[in-house]
C-alpha positions as CSV (number, residue, x, y, z in Angstrom):
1,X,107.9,82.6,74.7
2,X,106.3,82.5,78.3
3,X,103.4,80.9,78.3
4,X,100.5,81.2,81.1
5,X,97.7,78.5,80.2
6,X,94.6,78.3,82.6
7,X,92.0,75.8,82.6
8,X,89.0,74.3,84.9
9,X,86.5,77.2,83.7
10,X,82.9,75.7,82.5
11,X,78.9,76.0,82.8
12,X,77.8,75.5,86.4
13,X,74.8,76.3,88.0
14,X,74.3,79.1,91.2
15,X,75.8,77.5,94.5
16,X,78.5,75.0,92.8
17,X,82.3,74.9,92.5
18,X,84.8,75.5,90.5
19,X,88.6,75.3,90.8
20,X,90.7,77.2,88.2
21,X,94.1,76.1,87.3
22,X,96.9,78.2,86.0
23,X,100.5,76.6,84.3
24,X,103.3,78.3,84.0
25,X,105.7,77.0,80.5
26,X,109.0,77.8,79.5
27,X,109.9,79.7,82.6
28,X,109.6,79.5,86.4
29,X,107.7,81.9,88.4
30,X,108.7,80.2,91.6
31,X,110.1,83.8,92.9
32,X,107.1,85.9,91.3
33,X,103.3,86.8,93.0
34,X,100.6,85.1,90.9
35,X,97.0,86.9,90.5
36,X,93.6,86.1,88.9
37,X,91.6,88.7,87.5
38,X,88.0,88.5,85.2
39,X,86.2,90.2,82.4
40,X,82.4,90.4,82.6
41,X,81.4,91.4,79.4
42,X,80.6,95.3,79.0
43,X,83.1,95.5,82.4
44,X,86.4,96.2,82.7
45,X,89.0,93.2,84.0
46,X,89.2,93.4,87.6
47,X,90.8,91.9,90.7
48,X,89.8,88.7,92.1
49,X,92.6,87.4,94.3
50,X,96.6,87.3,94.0
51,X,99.1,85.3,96.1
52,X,102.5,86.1,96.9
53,X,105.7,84.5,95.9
54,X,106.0,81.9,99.2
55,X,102.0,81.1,99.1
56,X,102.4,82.6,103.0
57,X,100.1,86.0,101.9
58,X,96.8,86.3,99.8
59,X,94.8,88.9,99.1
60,X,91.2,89.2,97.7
61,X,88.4,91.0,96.0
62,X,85.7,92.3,98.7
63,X,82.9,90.5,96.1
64,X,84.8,86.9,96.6
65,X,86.3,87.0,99.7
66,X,84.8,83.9,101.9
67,X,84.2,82.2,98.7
68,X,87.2,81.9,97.0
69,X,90.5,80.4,97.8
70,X,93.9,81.1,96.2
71,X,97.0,78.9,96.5
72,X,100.0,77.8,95.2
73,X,101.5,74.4,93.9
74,X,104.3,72.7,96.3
75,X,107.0,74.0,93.0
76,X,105.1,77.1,93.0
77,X,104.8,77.1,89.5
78,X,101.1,76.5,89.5
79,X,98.3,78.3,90.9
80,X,94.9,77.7,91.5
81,X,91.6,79.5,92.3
82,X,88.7,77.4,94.6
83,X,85.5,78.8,93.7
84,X,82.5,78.3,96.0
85,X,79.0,79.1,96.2
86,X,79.4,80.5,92.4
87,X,77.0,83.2,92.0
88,X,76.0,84.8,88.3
89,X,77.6,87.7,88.9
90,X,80.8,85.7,89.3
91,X,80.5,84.7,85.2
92,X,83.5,86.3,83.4
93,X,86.5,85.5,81.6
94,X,89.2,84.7,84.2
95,X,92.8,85.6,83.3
96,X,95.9,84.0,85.3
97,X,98.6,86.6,85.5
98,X,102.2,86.3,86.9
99,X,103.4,89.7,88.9
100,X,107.1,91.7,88.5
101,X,107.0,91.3,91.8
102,X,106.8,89.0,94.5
103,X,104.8,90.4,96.9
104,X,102.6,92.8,98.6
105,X,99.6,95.2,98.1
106,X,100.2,96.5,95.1
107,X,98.8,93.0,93.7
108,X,95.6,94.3,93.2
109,X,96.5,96.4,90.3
110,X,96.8,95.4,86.9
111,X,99.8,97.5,85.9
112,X,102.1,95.1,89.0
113,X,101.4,92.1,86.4
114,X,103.8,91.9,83.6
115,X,102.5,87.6,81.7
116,X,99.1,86.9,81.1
117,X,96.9,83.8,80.1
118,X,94.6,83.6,77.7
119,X,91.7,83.3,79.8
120,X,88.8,80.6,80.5
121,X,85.0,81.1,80.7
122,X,83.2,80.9,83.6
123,X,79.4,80.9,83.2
124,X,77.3,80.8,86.4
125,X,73.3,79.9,85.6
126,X,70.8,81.3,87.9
């Protein structure tokens, strides 16, 4: 079965880093968009930032954009999420997700995603 396996999430404090990492097993998703999405609990999962199939395009949630960074591994089978100046409205599960597609707008809706990870905590302290 196709596996998505993130890790990097942890306890950090208001103004650090994090950097998220997302594995792909059993499969390549070399030709697919990858996205990252979190769960605040009470919220509904939402879009943080996706990146198409080349690494050339990448798109991102108003509320992160500046902050975070996106990217792809050189055999695109990895991708990561840079997060600065964490705020605690940032804490949430984070969820890796590989698209049906490779690319384009429609990456910042759930339904365009068709493998999931497990999801890591991410706990910002004020």
């Amino acid at each position: 079965q196709v596996q998505l396996v993130e890790s990097g999430g942890g306890l950090v404090q208001a103004g650090d880093s994090l950097r998220l990492s997302c594995a792909a097993s059993r499969r390549t998703f070399s030709d697919r968009a990858m996205g990252w999405f979190r769960q605040a609990p009470g919220k509904e999962r939402e879009f943080v930032a996706a990146i198409n199939w080349s690494g050339t395009t990448t798109y991102y949630a108003d509320s992160v954009k500046g902050r975070f960074t996106i990217s792809r591994g050189n055999a695109k089978n990895t991708v990561y999420l840079q997060m600065n100046s964490l705020r605690p409205e940032d804490t949430a599960v984070y969820y890796c997700a590989a698209s049906r597609v490779g690319g384009g707008v429609i990456l910042m809706v759930q339904s365009s995603y068709n493998t999931w990870g497990q999801g890591t905590q991410v706990t910002v302290s004020s």
